[in-house]
N, C-alpha and C positions, 0 to 999 in steps of 0.2 A: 504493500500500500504506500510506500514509501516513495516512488517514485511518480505516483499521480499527484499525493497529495501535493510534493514540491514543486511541481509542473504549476500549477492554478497562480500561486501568489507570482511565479517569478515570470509570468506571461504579464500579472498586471502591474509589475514594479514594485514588489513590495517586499520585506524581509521575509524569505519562506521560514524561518527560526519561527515567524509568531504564529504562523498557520501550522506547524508540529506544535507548537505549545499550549494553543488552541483545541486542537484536535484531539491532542492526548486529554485537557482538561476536561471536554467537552465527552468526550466518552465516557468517563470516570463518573460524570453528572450523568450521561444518558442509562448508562447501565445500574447507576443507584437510585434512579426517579424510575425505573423499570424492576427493580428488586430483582436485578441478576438473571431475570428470563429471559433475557432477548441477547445472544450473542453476534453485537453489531457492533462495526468501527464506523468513526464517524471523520472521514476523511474531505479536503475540498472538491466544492463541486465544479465542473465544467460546465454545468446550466448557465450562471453567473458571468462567466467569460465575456461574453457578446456585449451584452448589456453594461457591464461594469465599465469595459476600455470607452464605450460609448460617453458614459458617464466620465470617466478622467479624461478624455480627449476634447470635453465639451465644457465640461461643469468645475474645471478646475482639480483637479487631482483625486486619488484614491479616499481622502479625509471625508468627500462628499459621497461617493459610492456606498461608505459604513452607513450611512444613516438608512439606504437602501436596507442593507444588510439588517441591521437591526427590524425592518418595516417586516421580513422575512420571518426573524425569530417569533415576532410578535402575531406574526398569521399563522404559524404554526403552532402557537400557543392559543390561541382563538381558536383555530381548528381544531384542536384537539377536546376543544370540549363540545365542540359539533358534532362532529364524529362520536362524542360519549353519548350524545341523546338524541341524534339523527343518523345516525350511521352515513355512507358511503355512497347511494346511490345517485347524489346530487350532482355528482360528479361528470359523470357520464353525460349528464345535461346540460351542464355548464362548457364543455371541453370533453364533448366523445371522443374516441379514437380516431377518426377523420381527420380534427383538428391536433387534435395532440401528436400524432406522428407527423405530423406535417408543418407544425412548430416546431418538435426535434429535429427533424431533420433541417431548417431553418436557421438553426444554432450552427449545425458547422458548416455550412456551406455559406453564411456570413462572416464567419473566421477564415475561412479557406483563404482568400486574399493576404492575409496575414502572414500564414504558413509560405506561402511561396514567396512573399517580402523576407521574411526570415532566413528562408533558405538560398537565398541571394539568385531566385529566378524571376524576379519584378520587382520594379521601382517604387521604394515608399513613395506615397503620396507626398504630395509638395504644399506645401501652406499658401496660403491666398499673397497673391502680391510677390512669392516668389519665382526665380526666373526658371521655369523650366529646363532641366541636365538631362544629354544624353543618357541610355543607361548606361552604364558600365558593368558588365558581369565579371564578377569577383573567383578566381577559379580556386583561390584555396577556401573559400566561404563553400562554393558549390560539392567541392570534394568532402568535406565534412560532411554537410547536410545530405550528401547524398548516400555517403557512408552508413550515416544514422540511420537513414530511412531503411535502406537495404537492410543491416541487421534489425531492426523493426519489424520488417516485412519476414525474414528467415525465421527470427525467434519466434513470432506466431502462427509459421505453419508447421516450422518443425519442432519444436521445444514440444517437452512431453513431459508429466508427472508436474511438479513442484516451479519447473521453469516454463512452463507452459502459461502460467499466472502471472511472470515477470520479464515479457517480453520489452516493456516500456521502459522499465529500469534499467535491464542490461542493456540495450541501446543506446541512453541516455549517458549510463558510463563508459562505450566503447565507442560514443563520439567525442566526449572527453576528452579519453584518453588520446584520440588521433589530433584532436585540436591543441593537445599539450605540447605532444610529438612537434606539431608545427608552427608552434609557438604564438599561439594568439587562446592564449591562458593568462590572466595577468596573477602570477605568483608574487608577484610582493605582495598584494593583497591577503594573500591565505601568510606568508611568512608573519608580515605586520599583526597580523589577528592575535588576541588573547585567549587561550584553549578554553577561560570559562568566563560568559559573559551572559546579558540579557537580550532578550529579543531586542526589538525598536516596536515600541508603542507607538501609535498615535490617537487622539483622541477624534472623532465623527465632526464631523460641522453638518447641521439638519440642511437636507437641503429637498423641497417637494419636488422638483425636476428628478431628482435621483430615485426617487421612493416611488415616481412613478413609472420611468425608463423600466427601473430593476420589480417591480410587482409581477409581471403576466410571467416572467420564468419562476414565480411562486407557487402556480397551480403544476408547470410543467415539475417540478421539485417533488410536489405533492404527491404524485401518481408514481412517480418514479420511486418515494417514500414508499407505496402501498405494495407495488407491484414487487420490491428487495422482502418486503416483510413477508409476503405471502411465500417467495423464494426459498426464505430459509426455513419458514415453517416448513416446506414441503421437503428440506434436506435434512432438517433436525426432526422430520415427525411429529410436530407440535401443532396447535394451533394458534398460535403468535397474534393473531388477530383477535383474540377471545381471550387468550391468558399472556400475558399479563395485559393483555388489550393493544390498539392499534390508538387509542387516543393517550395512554400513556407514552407509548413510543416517540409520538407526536410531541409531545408535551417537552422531554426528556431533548430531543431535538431542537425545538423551539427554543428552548431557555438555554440551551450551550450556543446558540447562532445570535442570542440576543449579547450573552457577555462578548462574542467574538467580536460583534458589531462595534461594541464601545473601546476595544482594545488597538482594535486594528486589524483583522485578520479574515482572511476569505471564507467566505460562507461553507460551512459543510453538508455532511449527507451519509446516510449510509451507504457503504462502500459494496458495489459489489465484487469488486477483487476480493473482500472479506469472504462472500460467500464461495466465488472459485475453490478459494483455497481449504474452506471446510468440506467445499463437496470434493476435492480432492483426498484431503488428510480423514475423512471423519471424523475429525476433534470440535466438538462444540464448547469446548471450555468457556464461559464466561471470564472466567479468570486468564486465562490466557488472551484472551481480550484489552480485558485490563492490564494486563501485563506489554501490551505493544504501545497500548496507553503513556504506560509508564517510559519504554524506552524513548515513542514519542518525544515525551517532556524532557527528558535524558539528552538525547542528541542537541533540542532547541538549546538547551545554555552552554552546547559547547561550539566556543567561537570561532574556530579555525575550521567545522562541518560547514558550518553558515559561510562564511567567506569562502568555503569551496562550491558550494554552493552557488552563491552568487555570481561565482565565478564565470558561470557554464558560457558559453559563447552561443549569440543567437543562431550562427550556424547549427548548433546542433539542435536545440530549441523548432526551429525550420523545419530539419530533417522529421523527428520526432513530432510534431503538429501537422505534417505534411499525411501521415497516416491518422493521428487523433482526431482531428477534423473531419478527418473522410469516412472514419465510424462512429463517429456522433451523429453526423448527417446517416451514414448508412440505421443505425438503431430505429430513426424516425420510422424507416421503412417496412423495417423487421417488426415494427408495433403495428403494422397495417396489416403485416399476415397475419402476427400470432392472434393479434384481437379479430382476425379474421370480417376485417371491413369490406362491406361489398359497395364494390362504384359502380356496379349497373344500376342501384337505387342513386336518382339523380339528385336527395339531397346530400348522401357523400359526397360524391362527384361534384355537387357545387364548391362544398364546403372543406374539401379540399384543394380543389382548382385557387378558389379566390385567395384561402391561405396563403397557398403555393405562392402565388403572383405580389400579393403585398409585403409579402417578405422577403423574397430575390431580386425583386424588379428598381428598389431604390426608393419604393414611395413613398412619403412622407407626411405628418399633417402637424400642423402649431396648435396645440392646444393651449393661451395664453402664451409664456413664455417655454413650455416645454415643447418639444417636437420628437413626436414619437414615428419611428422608422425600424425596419427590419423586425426582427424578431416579436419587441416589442409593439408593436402596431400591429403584425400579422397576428400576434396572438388575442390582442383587443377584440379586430374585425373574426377573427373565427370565433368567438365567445358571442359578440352580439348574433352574430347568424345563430348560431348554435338555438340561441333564447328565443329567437322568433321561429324557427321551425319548429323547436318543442311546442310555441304558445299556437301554430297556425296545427301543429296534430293533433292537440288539444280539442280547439275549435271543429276538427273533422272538416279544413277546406284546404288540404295539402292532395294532389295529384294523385291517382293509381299509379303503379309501375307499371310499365309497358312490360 
């Protein structure tokens, strides 16, 4: 889990020390607000991505993004007691799987531009007013990131047992390792580091642009909450949704994403590499849970992990995003068969077309001073559909199928 969690904060600029320390905390809280039934890590999430750089690229830095974050902890703490006295089915209503895989997949194919700026196959964008450059393609930036990607791609078709769950990681370390070779590592940075130090705090600045950008990847968060828990129930034999309940879970969630918010630290989620690797080992140890918890917290205050960390060169970062991207979007897809949507019924088909199209296409709308675009927007506009096809089947004046 190790190697997602640190991916998330260092894609949005930010110390990945406080997202391990975070994470470890936040687990420790989620498995004690759960009385130890639930063996889940709570690692950063990649929903947030999109939405978040959106938010620092617009709104003034990562400090405004937290208050997003926090708005998060707090709808999953409101939801959790929804879920205690209405259960689950509102959902489906709100953001069926139509819309929901078609949001996911929304998320990385928004990032996708990113991924190939990093891996030095396109031109960051250029800020307003300056002079447009050639591109220049960078051949040791290219050699790395393609490096990465290739063991990325290997490690997940061939990696078997134990490694089969870490193909992200060891890619991320064997582009490293070649970017060390080539000398675009900056080591005085890890030499100057102190072995034991603190993360880097910072404290949220409110801001409603942020809380609104960062909201509609709340519901997507949600489902994808639902859909790990029922996962592990079904690897552990339990039923996780009933005991210790899925509104506790929630809850437990919620309140480690609201302290992350005020701290500094990207949003979590239960992991499913967590669950990989139980349905690999069949260990459900809670304690052993808490025990990754713990190293977690362990590695965040040591300072010379974190300045290696830091270190990573966006060439490899590229490489490694170059496939991350491409199965986030691909997941959206894979939520279309498993939920088994059918698009010869023409309100799928709408309601995934339209998605589709306001989230790729660049469209945009100002609501006041905020402007909601991409992911966030495509998930609004499939949510209002969503509400009026419910209210017009309701009514009994929605079409036969053909």
């Amino acid at each position: 889990m190790f190697g997602a969690t640190i991916l998330v904060p260092i894609l949005l600029g930010v110390d990945p020390a406080i997202a391990l320390l975070m994470n470890g905390i936040g687990t420790l809280i989620y498995t004690w607000i759960t009385k130890g039934g639930i063996p889940a890590y709570l690692g950063s999430s990649f929903a947030f991505i999109a939405p978040a750089m959106l938010v620092i690229s617009t709104y003034g830095g990562f400090a405004h993004a937290q208050s997003g974050f926090i708005f998060f902890g707090l709808f999953f703490i409101l939801i959790s007691f929804v879920v205690k006295f209405w259960g689950i089915k509102w959902i489906d209503i709100v953001m069926p799987p139509a819309v929901m895989g078609a949001v996911v997949a929304i998320i990385g194919l928004e990032l996708a531009p990113v991924a190939a700026q990093q891996a030095g196959l396109a031109p960051w964008p250029t800020a307003v007013g300056q002079v447009v450059q050639p591109f220049v393609m960078s051949t040791n930036v290219v050699i790395v990131s393609m490096f990465t990607l290739v063991v990325g791609i290997a490690g997940s078709v061939l990696f078997k047992g134990f490694m089969q769950v870490i193909p992200i990681l060891f890619a991320v370390v064997a582009g490293y390792l070649l970017a060390l070779g080539m000398g675009m590592v900056d080591t005085a940075a890890i030499a100057n580091a102190s072995w034991l130090a603190l993360p880097k705090f910072q404290t949220p600045v409110f801001d409603l642009n942020a809380i609104v950008i960062i909201a509609p990847a709340c519901i997507v968060v949600l489902a994808e909450h639902i859909s790990h828990l029922i996962v592990t129930g079904k690897i552990t034999g339990t039923d996780l949704m009933e005991n210790p309940g899925l509104h506790k879970s929630l809850l437990g969630d919620g309140i480690s994403n609201v302290l992350s918010g005020f701290v500094g630290s990207p949003p979590n989620t239960t992991y499913g590499e967590n669950i990989g690797v139980m349905a690999i080992t069949r260990v459900y140890s809670v304690w052993i849970i808490r025990g990754a918890a713990l190293l977690a917290i362990a590695f965040s205050l040591i300072g010379k992990v974190s300045a290696a960390i830091s270190t990573i060169p966006n060439a490899v970062m590229g490489g490694i995003t170059m496939l991350l991207y491409g199965v986030i979007a691909v997941q959206g897809f894979r939520m279309f068969v498993e939920q088994k949507v059918d698009f010869s019924k023409n309100s799928n088909m709408v309601l995934g077309a339209v998605t589709f199209v306001v989230g790729v296409s660049g469209a945009s709308i100002n609501i006041g001073s905020v402007q909601l675009k991409g992911m966030a927007f495509a998930a609004i506009v499939g949510v209002v559909l969503s509400l009026i096809f419910w209210l017009l089947g309701k009514v009994n004046v929605m079409n036969k199928e053909a």
